[in-house]
GUKOLLO-742553 format. One line per 2 residues: number of its first residue (from 1); for each residue z, y, x of N, C-alpha, C. Coordinates in steps of 0.001 Angstrom, whole numbers, plus 500000, padded with zeros to 6 digits. Layout:
! residues N
NUM	Z:Y:X:Z:Y:X:Z:Y:X ~ ...
//
This chain:
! residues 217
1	478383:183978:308380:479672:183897:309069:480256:182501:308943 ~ 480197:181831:307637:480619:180533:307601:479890:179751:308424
3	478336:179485:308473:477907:178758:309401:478366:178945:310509 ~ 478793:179932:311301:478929:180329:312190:480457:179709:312846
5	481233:179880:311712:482250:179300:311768:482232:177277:311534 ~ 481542:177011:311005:481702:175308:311142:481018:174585:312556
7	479769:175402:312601:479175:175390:314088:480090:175322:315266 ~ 481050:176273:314950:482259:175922:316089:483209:174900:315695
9	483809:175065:314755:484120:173721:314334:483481:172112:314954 ~ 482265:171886:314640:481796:170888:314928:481626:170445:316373
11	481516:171843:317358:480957:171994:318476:482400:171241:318939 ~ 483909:172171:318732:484922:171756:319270:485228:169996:318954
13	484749:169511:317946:485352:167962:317880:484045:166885:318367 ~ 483379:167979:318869:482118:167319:319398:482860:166896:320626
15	483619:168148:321626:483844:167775:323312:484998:167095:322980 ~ 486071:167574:321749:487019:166394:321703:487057:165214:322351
17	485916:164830:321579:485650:163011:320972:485005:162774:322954 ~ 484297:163595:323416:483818:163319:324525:484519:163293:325450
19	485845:164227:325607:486628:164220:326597:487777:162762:326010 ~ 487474:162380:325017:488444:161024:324793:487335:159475:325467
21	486207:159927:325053:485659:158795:325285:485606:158796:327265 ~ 485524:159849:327710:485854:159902:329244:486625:159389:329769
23	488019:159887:329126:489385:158950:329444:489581:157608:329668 ~ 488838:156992:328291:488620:155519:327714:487683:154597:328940
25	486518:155188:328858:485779:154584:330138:486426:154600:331404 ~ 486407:155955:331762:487117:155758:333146:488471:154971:333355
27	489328:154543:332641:490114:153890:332561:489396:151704:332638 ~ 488779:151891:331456:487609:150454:331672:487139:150076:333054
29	486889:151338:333333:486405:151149:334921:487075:150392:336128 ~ 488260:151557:336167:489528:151232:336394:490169:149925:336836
31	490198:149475:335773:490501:147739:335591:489514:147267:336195 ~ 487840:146878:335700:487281:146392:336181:486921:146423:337789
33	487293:147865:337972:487253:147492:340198:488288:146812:340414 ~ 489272:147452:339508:490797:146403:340257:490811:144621:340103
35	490363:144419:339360:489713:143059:339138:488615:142459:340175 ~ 487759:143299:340586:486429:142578:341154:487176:142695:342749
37	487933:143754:343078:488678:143986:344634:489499:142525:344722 ~ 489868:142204:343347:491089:140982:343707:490120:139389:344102
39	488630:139595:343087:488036:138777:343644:487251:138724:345281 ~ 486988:140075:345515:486409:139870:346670:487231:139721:348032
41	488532:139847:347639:489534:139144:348497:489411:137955:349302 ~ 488643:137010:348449:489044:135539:348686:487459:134969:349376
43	487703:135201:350875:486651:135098:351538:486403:133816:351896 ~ 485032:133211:352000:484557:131898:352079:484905:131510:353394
45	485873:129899:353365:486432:129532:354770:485034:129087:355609 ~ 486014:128946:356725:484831:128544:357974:484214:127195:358053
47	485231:126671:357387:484746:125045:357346:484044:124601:356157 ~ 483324:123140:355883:482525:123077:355232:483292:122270:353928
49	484457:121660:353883:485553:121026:353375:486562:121401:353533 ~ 487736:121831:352478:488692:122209:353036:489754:120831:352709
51	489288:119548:352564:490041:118618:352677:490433:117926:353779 ~ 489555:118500:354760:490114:117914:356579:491226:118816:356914
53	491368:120130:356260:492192:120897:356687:493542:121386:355449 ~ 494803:120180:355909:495403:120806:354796:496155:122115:354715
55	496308:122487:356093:496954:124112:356023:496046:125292:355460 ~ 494461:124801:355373:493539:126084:355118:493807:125520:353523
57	493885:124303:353071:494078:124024:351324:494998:124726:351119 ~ 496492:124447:352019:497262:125599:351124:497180:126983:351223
59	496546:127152:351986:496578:128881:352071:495204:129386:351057 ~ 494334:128696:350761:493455:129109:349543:494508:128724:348317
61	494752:127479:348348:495757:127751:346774:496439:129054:346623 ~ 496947:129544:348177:498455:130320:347334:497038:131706:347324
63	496370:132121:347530:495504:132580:347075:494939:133066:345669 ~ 494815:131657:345544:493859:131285:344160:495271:131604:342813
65	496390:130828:343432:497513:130884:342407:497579:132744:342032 ~ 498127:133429:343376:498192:134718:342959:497512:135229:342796
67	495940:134888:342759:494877:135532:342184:495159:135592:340572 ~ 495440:134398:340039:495605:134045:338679:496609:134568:338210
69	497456:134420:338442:499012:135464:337549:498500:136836:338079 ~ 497873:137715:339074:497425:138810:338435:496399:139385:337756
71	495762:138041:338056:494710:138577:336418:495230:138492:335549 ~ 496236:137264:335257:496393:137532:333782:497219:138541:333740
73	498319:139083:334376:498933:140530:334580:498087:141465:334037 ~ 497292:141811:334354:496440:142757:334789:495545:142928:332911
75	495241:141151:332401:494252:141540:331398:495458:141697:330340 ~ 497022:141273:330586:497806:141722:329427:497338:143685:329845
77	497565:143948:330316:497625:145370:330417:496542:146111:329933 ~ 495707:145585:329842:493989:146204:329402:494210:145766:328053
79	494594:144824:327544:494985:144553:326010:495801:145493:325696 ~ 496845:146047:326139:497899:146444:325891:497336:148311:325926
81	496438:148395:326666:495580:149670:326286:495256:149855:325545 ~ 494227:148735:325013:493280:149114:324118:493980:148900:322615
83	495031:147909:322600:495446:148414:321682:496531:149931:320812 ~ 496711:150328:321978:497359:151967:322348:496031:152677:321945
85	494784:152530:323380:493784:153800:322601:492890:153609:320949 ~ 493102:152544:320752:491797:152234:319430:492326:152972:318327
87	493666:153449:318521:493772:154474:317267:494471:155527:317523 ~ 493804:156227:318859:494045:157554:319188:492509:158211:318583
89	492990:159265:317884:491643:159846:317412:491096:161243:317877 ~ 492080:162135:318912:491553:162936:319282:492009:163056:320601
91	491711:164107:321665:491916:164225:322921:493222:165137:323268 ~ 494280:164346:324331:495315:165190:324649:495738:165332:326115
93	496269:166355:326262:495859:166466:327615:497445:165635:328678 ~ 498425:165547:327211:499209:164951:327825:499293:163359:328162
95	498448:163214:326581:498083:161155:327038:497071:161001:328035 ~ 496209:162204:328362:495214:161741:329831:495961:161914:330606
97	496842:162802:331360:498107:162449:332223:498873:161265:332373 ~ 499050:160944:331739:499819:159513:331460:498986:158602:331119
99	498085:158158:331260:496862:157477:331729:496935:157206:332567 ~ 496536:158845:333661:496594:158722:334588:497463:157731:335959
101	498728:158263:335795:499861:157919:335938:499765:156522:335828 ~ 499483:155755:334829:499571:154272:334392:498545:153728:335342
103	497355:154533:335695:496742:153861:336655:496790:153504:337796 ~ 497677:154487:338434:498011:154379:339961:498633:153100:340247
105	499901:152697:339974:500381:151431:340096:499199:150442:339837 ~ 498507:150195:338898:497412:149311:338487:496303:149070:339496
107	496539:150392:340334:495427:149876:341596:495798:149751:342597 ~ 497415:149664:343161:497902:148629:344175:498038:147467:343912
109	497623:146927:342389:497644:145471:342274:496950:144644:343247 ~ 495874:144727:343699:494716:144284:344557:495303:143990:346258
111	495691:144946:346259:496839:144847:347786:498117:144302:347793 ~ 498893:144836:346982:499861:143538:346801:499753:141996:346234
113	498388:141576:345849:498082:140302:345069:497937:139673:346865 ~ 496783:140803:347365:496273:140283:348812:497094:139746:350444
115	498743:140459:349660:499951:140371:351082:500260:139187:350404 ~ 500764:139541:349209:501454:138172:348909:500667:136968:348714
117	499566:137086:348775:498762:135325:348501:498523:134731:349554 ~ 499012:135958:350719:498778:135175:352318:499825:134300:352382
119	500976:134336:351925:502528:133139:351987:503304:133349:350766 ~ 503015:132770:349776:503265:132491:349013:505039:132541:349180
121	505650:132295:349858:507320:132197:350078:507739:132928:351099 ~ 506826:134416:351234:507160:135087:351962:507588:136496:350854
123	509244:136792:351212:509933:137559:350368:509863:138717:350039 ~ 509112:139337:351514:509156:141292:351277:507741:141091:350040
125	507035:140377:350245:505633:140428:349642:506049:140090:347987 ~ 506332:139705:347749:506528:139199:346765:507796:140101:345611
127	508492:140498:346808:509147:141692:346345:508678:142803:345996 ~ 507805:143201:346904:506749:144014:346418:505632:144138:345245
129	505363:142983:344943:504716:142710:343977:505350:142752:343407 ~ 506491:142112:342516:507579:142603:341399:507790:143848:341286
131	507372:144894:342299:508089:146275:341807:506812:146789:341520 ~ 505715:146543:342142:504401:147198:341420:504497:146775:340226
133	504242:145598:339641:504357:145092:338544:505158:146134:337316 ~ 506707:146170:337792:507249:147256:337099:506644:148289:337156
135	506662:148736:338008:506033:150086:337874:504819:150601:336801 ~ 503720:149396:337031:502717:149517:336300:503048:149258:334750
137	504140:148367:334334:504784:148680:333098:505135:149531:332318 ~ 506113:150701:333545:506996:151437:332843:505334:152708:332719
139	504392:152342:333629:503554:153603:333405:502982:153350:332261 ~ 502848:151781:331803:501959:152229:330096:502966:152397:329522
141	504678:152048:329442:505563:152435:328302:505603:153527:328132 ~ 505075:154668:329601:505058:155888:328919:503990:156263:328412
143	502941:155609:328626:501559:156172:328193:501672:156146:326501 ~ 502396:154915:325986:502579:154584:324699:503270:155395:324475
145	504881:155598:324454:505418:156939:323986:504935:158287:323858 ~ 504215:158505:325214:503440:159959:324824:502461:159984:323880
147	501605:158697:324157:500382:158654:322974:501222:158818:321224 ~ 502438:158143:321254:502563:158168:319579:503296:159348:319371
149	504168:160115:320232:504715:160860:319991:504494:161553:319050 ~ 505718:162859:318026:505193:163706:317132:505077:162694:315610
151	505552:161684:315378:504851:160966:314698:503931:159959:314548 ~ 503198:159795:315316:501855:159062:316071:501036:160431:315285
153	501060:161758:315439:499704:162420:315179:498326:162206:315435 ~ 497925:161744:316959:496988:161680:317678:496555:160248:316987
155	497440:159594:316527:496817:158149:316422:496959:157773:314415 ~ 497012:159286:313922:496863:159279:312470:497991:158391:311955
157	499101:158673:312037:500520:158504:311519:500923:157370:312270 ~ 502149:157108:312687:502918:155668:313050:504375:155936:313173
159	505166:155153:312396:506288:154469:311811:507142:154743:312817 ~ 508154:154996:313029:509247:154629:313908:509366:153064:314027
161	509460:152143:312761:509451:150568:313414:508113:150272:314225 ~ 507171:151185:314186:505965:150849:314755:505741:151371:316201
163	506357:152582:316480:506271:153044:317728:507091:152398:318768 ~ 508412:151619:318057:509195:150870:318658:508919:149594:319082
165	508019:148747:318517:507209:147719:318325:506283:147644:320063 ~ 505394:148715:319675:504354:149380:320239:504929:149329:322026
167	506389:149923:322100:507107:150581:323108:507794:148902:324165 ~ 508369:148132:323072:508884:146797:323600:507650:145894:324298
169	506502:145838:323534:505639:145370:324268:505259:145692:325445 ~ 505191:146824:325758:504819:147600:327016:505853:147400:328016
171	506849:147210:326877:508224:147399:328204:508367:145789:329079 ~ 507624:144669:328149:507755:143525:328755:507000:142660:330201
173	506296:143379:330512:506028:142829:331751:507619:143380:333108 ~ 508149:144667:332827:509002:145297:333337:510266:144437:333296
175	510317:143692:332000:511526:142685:331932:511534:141438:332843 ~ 510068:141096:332601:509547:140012:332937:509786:139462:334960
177	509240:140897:335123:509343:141363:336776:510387:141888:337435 ~ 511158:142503:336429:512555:142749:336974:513461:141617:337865
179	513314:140827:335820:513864:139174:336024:513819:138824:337614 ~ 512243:138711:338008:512029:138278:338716:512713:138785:340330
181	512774:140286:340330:513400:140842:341469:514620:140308:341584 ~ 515475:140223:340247:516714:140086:340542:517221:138475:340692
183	516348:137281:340446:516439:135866:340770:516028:136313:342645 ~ 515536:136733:342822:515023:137185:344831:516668:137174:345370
185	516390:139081:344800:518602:139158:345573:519082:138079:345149 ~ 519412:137134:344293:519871:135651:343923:519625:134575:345139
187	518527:134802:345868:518032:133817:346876:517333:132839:346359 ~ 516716:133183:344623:516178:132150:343974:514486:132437:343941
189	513872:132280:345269:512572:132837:345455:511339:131945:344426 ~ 511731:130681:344130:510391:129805:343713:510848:130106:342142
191	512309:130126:342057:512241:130429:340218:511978:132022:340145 ~ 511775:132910:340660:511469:134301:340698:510140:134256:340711
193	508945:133633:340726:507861:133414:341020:507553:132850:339710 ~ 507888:132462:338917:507559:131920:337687:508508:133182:336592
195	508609:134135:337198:509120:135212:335915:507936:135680:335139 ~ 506836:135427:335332:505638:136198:334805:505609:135060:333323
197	506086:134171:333183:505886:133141:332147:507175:134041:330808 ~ 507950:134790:330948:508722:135480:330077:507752:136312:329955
199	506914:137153:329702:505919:137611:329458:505499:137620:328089 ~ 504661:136389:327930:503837:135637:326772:505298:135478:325857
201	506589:134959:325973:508031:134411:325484:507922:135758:324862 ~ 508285:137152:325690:508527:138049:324774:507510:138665:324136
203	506682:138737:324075:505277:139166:323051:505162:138190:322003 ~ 505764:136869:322045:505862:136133:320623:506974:136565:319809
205	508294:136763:320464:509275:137089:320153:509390:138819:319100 ~ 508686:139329:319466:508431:140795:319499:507619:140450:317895
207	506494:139755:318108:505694:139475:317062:506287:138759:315910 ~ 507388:138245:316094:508265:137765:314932:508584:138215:314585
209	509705:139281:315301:510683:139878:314887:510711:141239:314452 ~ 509847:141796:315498:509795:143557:315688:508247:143947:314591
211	507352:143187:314764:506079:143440:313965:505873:144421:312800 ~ 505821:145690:312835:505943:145669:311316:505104:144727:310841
213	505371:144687:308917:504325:143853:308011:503965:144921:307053 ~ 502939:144346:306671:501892:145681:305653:502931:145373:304525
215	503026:146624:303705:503634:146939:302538:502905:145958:301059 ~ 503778:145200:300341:503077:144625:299582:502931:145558:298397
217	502572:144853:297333:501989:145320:296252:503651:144984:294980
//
């Protein structure tokens, strides 16, 4: 009867661990199409130089520029996962929901990178991109809250200064992009375009201040 009983035991933290590692990949995935869609965007011009042509130079820069602030968008957010899943230890059905959820916004990145890199100082686009941006924020701030919830159970204890920690980071691209919406209604379109640089500002800030530190001796 005991064998019988650990056999199930083992069997159940067997699909656990499998239905977590599912989550985990398919999420990896995730990112990586949304990434390779943003590269295959940027289709090879017709000409053989684009220095005879300076209107096709700027229209690959503003391209190339918003290619780059959403990658790096994009790889804060995959950091910002993995440091959320690496110490989730079992499977829940409410943090795969909210996964979920976190992903959707994450894969209109590719289409809004693609309106707005056509004119760079064109406003609905760019507006748009600031609110995906949020969006895709507030979906890992919840992914993080649900993941620690209870305590951090799922993720084998975490702190209230730690879940709070955990929660500000997530919340900062949302600050970052807000900023940015609200310099737009301002009529301040080229300094709204550089809100993604508060970003990196508050993740140092956070790391000073909010960090927990290990308990000394």
């Amino acid at each position: 009867m005991s064998e019988s009983g650990d056999t199930n035991v083992t069997r159940h933290e067997t699909i656990d661990e499998r239905l977590l590692n599912r989550v985990i990949f398919f999420t990896d995935a995730v990112f990586a199409i949304v990434m390779t869609l943003m590269i295959l965007d940027l289709k090879p011009p017709a000409f053989d130089s684009p220095l005879s042509n300076g209107a096709a130079l700027q229209n690959m820069a503003s391209h190339f520029f918003a290619l780059l602030m959403s990658f790096a968008v994009i790889g804060v957010f995959w950091i910002a996962h993995l440091a959320t899943t690496r110490k989730i230890r079992q499977f829940d059905w409410p943090t795969a929901v909210a996964n979920l959820i976190f992903m959707f916004p994450v894969c209109l990145i590719p289409f809004a990178t693609a309106w707005w890199g056509r004119d760079l100082n064109a406003r609905f686009p760019w507006g748009m991109y600031c609110g995906i941006m949020v969006a895709s924020s507030l979906g890992n701030l919840g992914l993080v809250l649900v993941a620690s919830r209870d305590g951090g159970r799922l993720m084998g204890g975490v702190t209230p200064r730690e879940r709070f920690y955990r929660a500000a980071r997530a919340f900062s691209p949302m600050i970052a992009f807000g900023v940015g919406i609200l310099l737009l209604a301002m009529g301040q379109l080229h300094w709204s375009q550089f809100c993604f640089l508060l970003i990196p500002l508050q993740i140092a800030a956070y790391r000073r201040f909010l960090e927990p530190r290990p308990a000394t001796a």
